[in-house]
C-alpha positions as CSV (number, residue, x, y, z in Angstrom):
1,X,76.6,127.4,114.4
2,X,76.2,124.4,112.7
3,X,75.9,121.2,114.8
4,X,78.5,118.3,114.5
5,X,77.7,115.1,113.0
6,X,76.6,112.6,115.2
7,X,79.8,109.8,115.5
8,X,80.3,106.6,117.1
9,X,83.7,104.6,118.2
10,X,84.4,102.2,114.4
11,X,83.1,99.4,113.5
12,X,84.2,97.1,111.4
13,X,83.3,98.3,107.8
14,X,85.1,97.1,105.3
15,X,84.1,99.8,102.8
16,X,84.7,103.2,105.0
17,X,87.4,104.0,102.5
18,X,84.9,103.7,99.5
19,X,83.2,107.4,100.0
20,X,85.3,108.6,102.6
21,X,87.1,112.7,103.5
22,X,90.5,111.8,104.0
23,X,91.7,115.3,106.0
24,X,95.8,115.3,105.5
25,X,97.2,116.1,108.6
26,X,101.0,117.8,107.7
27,X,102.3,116.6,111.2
28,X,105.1,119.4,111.5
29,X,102.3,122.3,110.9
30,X,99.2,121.3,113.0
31,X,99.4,121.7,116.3
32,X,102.8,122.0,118.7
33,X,101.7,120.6,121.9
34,X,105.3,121.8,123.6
35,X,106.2,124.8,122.8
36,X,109.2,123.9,120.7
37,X,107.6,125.3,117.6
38,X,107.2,121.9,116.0
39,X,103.5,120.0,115.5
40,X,103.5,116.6,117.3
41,X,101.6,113.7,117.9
42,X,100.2,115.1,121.1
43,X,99.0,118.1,119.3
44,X,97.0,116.1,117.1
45,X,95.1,114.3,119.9
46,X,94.4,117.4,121.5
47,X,92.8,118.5,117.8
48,X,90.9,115.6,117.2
49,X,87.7,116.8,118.6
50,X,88.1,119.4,116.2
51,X,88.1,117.1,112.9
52,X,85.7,114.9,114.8
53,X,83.5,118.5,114.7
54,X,84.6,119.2,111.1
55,X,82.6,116.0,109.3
56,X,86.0,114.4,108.2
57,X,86.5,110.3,108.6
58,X,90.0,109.7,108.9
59,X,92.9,111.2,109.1
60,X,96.4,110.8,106.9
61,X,99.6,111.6,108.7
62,X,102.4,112.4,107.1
63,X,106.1,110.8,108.3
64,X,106.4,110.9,112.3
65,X,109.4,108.5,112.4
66,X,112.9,108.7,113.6
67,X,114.8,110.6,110.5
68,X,117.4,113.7,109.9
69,X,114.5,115.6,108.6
70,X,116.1,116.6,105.7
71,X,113.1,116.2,103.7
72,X,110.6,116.7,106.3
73,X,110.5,113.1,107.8
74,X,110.4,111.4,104.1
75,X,114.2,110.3,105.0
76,X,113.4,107.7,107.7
77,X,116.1,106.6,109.5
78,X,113.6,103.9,112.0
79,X,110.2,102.8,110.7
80,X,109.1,101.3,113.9
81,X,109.4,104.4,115.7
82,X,108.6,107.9,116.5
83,X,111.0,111.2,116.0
84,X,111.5,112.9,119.3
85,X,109.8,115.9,117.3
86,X,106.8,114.4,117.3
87,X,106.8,112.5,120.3
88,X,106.6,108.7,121.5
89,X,105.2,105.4,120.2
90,X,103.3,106.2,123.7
91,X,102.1,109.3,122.1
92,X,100.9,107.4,118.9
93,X,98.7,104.9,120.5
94,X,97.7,107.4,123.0
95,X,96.6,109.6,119.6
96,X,94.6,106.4,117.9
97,X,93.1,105.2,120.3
98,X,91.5,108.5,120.9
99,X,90.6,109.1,117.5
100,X,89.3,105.7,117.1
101,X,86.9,106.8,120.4
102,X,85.6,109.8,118.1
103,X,84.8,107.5,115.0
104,X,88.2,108.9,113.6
105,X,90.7,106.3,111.6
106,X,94.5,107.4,110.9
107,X,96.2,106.5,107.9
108,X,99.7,106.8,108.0
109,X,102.6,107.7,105.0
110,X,104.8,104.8,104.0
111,X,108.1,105.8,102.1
112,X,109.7,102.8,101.1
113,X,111.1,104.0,97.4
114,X,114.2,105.3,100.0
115,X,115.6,105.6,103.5
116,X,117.8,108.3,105.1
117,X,121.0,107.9,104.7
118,X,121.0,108.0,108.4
119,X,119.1,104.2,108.6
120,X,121.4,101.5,110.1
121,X,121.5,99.6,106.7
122,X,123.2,102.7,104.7
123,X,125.5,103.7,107.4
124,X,126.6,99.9,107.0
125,X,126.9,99.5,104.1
126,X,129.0,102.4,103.5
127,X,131.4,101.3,106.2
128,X,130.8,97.5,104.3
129,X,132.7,98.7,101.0
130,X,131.9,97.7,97.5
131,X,130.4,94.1,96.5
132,X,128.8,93.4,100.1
133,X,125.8,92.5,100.9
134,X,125.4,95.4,102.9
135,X,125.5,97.6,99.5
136,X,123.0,95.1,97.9
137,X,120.3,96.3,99.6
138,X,120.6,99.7,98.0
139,X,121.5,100.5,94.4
140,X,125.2,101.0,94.2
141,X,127.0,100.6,90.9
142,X,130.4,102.0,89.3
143,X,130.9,104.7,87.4
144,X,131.4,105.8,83.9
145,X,134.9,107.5,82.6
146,X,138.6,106.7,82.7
147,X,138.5,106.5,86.4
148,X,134.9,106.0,86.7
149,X,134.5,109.6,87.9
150,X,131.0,110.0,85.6
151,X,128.0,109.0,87.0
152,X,126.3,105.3,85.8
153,X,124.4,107.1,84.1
154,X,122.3,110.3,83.0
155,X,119.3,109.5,85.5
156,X,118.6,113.0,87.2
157,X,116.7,113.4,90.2
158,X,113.3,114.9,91.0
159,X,114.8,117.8,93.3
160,X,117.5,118.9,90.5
161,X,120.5,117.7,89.4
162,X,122.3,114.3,89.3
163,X,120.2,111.2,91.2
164,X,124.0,109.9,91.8
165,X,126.5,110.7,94.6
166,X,129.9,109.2,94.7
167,X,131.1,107.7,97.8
168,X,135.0,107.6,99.2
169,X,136.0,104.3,97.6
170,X,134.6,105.3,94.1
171,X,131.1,103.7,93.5
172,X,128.1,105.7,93.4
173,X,125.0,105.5,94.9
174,X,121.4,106.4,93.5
175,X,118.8,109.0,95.2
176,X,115.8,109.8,92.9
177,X,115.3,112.7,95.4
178,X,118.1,113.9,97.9
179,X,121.7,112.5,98.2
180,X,120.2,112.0,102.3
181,X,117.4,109.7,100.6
182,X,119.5,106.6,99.4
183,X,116.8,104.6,96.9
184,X,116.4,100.7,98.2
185,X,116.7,97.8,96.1
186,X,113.5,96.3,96.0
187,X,114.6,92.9,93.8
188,X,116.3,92.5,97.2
189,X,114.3,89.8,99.0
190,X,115.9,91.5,102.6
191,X,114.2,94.7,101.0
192,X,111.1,93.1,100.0
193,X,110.4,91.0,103.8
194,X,112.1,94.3,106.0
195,X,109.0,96.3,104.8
196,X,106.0,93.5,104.9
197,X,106.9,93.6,108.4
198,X,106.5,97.1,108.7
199,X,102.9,96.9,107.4
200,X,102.4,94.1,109.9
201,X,104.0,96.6,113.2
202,X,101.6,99.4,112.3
203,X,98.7,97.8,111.6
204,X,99.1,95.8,115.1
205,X,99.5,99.0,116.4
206,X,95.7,99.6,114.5
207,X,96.1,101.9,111.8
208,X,93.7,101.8,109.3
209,X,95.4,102.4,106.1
210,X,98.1,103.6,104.1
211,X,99.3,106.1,101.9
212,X,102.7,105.2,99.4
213,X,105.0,107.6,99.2
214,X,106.9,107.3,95.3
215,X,104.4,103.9,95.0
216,X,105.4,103.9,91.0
217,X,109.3,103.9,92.1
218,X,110.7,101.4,93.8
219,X,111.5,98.9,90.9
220,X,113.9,100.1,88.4
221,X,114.8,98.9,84.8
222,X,117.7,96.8,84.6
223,X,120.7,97.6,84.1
224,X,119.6,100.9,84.5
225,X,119.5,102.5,81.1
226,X,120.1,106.3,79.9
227,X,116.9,108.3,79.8
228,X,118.6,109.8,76.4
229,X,118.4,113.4,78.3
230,X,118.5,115.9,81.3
231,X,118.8,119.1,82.5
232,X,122.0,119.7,81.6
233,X,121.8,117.9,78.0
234,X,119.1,119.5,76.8
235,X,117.6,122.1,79.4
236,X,114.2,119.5,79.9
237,X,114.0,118.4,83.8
238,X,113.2,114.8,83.1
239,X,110.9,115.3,85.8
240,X,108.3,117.0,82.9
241,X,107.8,113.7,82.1
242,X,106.1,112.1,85.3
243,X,102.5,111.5,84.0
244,X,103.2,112.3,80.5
245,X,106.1,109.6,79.4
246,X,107.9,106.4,80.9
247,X,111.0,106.9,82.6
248,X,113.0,103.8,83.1
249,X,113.3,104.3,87.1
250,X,109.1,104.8,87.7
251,X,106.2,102.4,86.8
252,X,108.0,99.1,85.8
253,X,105.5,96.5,85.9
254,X,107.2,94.9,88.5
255,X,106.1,97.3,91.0
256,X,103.1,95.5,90.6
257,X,104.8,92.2,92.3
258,X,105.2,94.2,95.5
259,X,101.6,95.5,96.0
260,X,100.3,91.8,95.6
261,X,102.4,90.9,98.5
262,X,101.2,93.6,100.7
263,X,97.3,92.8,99.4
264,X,96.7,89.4,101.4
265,X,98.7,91.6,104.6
266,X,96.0,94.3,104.9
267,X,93.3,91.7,104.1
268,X,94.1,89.6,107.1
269,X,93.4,92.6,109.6
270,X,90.0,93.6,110.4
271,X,88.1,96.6,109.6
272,X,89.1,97.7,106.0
273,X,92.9,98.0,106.6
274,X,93.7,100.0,103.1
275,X,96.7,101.3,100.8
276,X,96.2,104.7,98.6
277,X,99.1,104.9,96.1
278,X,101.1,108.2,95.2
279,X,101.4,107.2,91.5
280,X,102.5,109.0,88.1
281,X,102.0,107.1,85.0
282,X,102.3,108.0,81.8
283,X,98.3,106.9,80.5
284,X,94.9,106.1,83.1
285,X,95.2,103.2,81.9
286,X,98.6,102.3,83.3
287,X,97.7,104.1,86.4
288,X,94.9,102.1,87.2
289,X,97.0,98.7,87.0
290,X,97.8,100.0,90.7
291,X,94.3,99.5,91.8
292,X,92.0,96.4,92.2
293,X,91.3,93.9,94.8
294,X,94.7,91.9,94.4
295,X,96.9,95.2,94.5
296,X,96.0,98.9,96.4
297,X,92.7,100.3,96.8
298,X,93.0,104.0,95.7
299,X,95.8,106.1,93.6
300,X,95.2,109.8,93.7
301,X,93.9,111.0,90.5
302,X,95.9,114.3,90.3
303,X,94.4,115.1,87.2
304,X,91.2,116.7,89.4
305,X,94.1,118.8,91.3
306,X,95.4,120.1,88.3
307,X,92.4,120.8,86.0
308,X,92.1,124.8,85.1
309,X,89.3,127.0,86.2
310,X,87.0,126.2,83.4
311,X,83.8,123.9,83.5
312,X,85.4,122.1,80.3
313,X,88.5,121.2,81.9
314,X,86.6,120.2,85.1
315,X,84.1,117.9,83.0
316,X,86.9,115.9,80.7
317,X,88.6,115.1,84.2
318,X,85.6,113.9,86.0
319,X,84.7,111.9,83.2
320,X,87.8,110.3,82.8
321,X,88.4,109.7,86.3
322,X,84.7,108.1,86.7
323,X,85.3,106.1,83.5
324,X,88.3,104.8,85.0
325,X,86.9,103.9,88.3
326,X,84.2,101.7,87.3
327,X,86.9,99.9,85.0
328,X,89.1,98.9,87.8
329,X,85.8,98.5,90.6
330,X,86.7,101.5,93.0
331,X,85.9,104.4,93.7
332,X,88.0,107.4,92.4
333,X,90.1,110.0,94.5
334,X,89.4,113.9,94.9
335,X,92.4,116.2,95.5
336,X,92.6,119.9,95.6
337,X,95.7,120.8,96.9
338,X,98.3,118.7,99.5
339,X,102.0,119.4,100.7
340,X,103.7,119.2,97.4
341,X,101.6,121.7,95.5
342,X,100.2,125.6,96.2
343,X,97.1,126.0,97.5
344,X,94.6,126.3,95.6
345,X,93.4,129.5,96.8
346,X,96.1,130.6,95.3
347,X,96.3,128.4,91.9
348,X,93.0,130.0,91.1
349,X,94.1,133.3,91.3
350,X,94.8,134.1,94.9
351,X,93.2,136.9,97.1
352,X,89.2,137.1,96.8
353,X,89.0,135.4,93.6
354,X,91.0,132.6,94.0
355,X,89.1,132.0,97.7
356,X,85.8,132.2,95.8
357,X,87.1,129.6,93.2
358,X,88.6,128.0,96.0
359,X,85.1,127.4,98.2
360,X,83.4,126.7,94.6
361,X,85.8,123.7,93.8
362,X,85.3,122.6,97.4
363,X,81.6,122.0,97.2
364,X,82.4,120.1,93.2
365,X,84.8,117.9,94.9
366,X,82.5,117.2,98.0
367,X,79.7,116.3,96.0
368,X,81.2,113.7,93.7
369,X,81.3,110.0,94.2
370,X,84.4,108.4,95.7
371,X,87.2,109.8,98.1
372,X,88.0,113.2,99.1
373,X,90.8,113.9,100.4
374,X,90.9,117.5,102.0
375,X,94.2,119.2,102.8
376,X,95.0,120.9,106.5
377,X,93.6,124.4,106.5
378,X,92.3,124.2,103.1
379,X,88.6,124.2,104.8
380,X,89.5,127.7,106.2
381,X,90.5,129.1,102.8
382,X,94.3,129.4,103.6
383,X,96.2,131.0,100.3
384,X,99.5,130.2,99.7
385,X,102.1,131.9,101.3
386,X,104.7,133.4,99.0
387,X,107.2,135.3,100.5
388,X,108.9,133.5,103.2
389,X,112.1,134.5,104.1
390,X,114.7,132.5,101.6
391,X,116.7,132.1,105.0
392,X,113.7,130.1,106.5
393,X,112.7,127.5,104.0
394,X,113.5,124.1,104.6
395,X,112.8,122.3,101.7
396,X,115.4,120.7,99.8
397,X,114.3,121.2,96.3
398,X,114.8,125.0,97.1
399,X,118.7,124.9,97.3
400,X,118.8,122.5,93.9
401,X,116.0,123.9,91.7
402,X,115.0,127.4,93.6
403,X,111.7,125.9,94.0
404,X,110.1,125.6,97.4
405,X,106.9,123.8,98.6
406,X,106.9,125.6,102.3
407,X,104.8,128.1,101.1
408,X,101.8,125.3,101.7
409,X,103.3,124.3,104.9
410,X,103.1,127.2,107.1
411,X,101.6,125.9,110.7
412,X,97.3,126.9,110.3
413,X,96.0,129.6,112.5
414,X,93.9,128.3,115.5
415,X,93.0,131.6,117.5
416,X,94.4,134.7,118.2
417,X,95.6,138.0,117.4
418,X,99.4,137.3,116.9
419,X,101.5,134.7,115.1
420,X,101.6,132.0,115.6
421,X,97.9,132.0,116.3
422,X,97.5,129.5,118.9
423,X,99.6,127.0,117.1
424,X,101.3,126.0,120.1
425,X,100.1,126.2,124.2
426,X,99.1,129.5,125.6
427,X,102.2,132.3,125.5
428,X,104.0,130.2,122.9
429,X,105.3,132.6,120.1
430,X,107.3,129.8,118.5
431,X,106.5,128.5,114.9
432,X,109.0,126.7,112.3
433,X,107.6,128.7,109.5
434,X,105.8,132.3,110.2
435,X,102.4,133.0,109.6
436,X,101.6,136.2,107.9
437,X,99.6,138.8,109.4
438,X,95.9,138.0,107.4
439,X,95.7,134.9,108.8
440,X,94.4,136.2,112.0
441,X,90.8,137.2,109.9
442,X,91.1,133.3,109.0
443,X,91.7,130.8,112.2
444,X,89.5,128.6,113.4
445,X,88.2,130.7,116.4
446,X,87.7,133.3,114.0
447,X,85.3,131.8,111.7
448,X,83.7,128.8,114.2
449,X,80.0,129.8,114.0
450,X,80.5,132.8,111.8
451,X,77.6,132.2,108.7
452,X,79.5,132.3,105.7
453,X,82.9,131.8,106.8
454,X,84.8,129.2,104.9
455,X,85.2,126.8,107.8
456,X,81.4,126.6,108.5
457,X,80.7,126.2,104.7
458,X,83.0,122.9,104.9
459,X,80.9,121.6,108.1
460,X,77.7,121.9,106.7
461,X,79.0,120.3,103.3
462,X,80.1,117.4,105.4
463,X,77.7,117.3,107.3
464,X,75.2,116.6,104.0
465,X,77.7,114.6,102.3
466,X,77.2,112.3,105.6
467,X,73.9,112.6,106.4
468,X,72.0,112.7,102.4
469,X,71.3,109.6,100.9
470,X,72.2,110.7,97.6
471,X,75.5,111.5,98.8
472,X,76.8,109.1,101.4
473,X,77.3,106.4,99.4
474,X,79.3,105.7,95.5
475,X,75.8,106.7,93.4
476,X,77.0,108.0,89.8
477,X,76.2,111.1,88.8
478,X,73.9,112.5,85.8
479,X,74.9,115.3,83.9
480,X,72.0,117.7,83.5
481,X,71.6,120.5,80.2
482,X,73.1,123.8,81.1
483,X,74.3,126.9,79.5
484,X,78.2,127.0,78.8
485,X,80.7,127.4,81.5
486,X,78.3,125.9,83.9
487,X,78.7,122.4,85.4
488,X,75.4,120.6,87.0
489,X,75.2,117.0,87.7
490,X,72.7,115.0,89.9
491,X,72.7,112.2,92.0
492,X,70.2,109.9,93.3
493,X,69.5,107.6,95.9
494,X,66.3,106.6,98.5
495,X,64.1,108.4,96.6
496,X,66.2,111.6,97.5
497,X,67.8,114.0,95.0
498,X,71.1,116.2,95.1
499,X,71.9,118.3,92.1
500,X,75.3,120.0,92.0
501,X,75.3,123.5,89.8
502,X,78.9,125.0,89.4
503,X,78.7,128.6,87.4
504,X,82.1,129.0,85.7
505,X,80.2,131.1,83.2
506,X,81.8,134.6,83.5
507,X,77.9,135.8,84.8
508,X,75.3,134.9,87.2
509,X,73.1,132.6,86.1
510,X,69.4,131.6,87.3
511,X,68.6,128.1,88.4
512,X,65.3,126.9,89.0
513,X,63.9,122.8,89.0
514,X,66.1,121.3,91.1
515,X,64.5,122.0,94.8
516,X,65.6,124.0,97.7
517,X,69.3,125.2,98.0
518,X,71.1,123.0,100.9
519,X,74.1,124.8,100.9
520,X,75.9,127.5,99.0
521,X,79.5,128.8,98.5
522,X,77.6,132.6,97.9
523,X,74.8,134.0,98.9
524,X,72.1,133.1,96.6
525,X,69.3,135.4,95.9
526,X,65.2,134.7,94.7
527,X,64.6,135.3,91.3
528,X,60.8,133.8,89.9
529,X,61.0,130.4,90.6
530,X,64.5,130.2,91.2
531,X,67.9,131.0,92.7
532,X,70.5,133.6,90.9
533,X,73.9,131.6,91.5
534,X,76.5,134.4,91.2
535,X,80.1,134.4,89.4
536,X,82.4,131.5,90.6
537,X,79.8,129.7,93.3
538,X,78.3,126.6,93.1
539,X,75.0,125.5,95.4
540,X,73.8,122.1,96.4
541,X,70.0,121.8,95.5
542,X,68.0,119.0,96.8
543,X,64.5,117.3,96.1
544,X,63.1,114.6,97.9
């Protein structure tokens, strides 16, 4: 069995975040600690000697506070506290200061693009009535037609349909996501001071960073102009364009106004407080306006998440995302997967192929300078699942668009022979989503110590990317000569070497000159002077 790093309580560095894992906890789906079926805080703190064990360096939490959960805790209805779900502010501080104990730090989601419509301020101003300053802290406005029965405009939201709903007394109201996730007004200076105190209430209670929620979103253009189409105009989600186009409701430059605030907030807190933004922009270049040392200090770089299985598409994006990084002075973010997308087991073509894609891409990722972040169950090879019940989903793009993200959010296997695998205390059989039957081959007790298994090959990768000099800090990489569809790049530090060879090649190919093989996502097998790298693997080679 491969032995856990060795980790002490944090100290004050600055720079964690530079080359940090980042392991995304989905709060709802990793460990119930009451038998209700439900992850919570406590669950977590129970885990953390787990992910202490795993090689990971902090963890990111998505929403634990007081909401409807309509949309899975992204509708808050409190931001200074907990959801009975998950637990108690108790329970929080209980949880970090633990984690903090194991060397762990937490980063926790922010969502101010919206509230619920549950949060004091919307229930008042609905009950305030148009013109109040109740309303002004949200983005009412009248609408179009003879009796202004049209909406203000032809803005559409992200989960289908119209981004308006129209309230009793006639005005409407805007939700780029659900009608239950009323957008804020963030030229509202109310708006504006409400939510640079709650940076200041979390990070007293000593989190370490964290993550924006819709960071491209909360300004929009004014007086809120047609997009020219929409769904129903011209069959085109206006959603295709996030990445690809401007939309006059996501990346105004006056987004840009906000994160300078927050900037001199995190920097007055010890420790390398942090902010990673969830951003879509239409060029790399406007994408990386969100980052630098008077704004945030990451945006995820989906581009990596979404490149195909082919060495060419992998090598445009890392080069792109590398040239980017040294323009703006940070270090670059890894994603493979998260709770908005499918697996990537799955996106690489599911079953055994797509999990030896899948352990492949993970050693890529792992190996390359900047942040990783790592996705819950991803390091046991979890697939997507694809055929839960329709009755049983919960997301609320599925009733608007037919399109459902649960299939990512299934609670992970822990132990067991029965669903839900150990999810919740001994004897507890509940789960909010089911687990299908195969998982049973992939919990944790299942492949703890096993050689080979995908959880073992993500400790020993972290362990390395910890302990080797070449890896643990921001070194560049080198790209090396290889034969086509195979990705190799080195990197150097100490007088220590790492090489990285990826074979996307459609055949094994030998590799030789680059020292002994650290780790391996397949077996690798002697052949003259070097190692035969099968099909879809990649191998860690180091000289020192």
């Amino acid at each position: 069995m491969t032995s856990a790093p060795h980790r002490t309580p944090l100290t004050a560095d600055d720079d964690w975040w530079r080359s940090a894992v980042v392991y995304q906890v989905y709060v709802r789906s990793f460990a119930d600690s009451n038998s209700d079926g439900v992850g919570d805080l406590e669950g977590i703190r129970q885990r953390l000697p787990y992910l202490r064990d795993l090689g990971v360096d902090a963890l990111w939490l998505t929403p634990f506070y007081t909401s409807p959960q309509i949309d899975a805790g992204y509708d808050v209805a409190d931001y200074r506290d907990v959801d009975p779900l998950f637990g108690t502010l108790g329970d929080f501080d209980a949880m970090i200061t633990d984690a903090h104990a194991l060397g762990l730090r937490i980063i926790v989601d922010l969502v101010p693009n919206h509230t619920s419509s549950a949060h004091p301020w919307f229930t008042a101003a609905l009950a305030a009535g148009p013109g109040s300053p109740e309303r002004e802290r949200y983005l009412f406005a009248e609408g179009k037609g003879e009796q202004g029965e049209l909406p203000p405009n032809d803005w559409e939201s992200i989960f289908g349909g119209p981004a308006w709903t129209r309230v009793p007394d006639g005005q409407w109201y805007l939700h780029l996501f659900d009608p239950a996730q009323p957008d804020l007004n963030w030229r509202h200076p109310e708006v504006r001071a409400e939510f640079e105190d709650v940076l200041r209430f979390w990070l007293d209670r000593g989190v370490d960073g964290f993550r924006i929620d819709v960071a491209h979103g909360m300004i929009k253009a004014e007086g809120l102009p047609d997009v020219g189409f929409n769904s129903m105009t011209t069959g085109q989600r206006q959603s295709e364009l996030l990445g690809k186009g401007r939309l006059p409701y996501f990346d105004q430059d006056e987004v840009h106004d906000i994160y300078r605030a927050w900037r001199p907030i995190l920097d007055s807190y010890p420790g390398g407080r942090m902010a990673v933004a969830e951003a879509w922009a239409e060029t790399p270049q406007r994408l990386a306006r969100y980052i630098g040392p008077d704004e945030l200090h990451q945006a995820f770089s989906f581009d990596f998440l979404d490149a195909t299985w082919s060495a060419d598409s992998f090598r445009k994006v890392i080069d792109t995302a590398l040239a980017e990084s040294t323009i703006v002075g940070a270090p670059t973010t890894w994603v493979l997967s998260n709770h908005d997308r499918q697996r990537h087991v799955t996106r690489y073509g599911d079953g055994e192929v797509g999990l030896r894609r899948a352990r492949a891409a993970a050693l890529l990722m792992l190996s390359l300078p900047g942040c990783a972040y790592v996705y819950q169950g991803e390091e046991l090879g979890l697939p997507e699942v694809l055929d839960l019940p329709d009755e049983l989903r919960q997301d609320p793009a599925f009733l608007r668009t037919g399109e459902s993200r649960d299939g990512c959010r299934v609670p992970i296997p822990w132990s067991g022979e029965l669903a839900p695998y150990g999810f919740g205390p001994e004897g507890s059989e509940l789960s909010w989503l089911p687990a299908p039957a195969t998982w049973r081959a992939l919990s944790v007790a299942a492949q703890a110590g096993v050689t080979g298994s995908t959880l073992e090959l993500y400790r020993a990768a972290l362990r390395i990317r910890r302990e080797h000099p070449a890896l643990a800090g921001t070194e560049p990489i080198t790209w090396l000569e290889t034969e086509p569809g195979v990705l190799a790049f080195r990197r150097t530090a100490g007088g220590a070497e790492l090489t990285c060879v990826v074979n996307i090649s459609g055949a094994e190919v030998t590799v030789a000159g680059h020292g002994r093989p650290v780790v391996a996502s397949a077996d690798l097998t002697e052949r003259g002077d070097g190692h035969v790298l099968p099909v879809d693997a990649a191998a860690w080679f180091e000289r020192r």
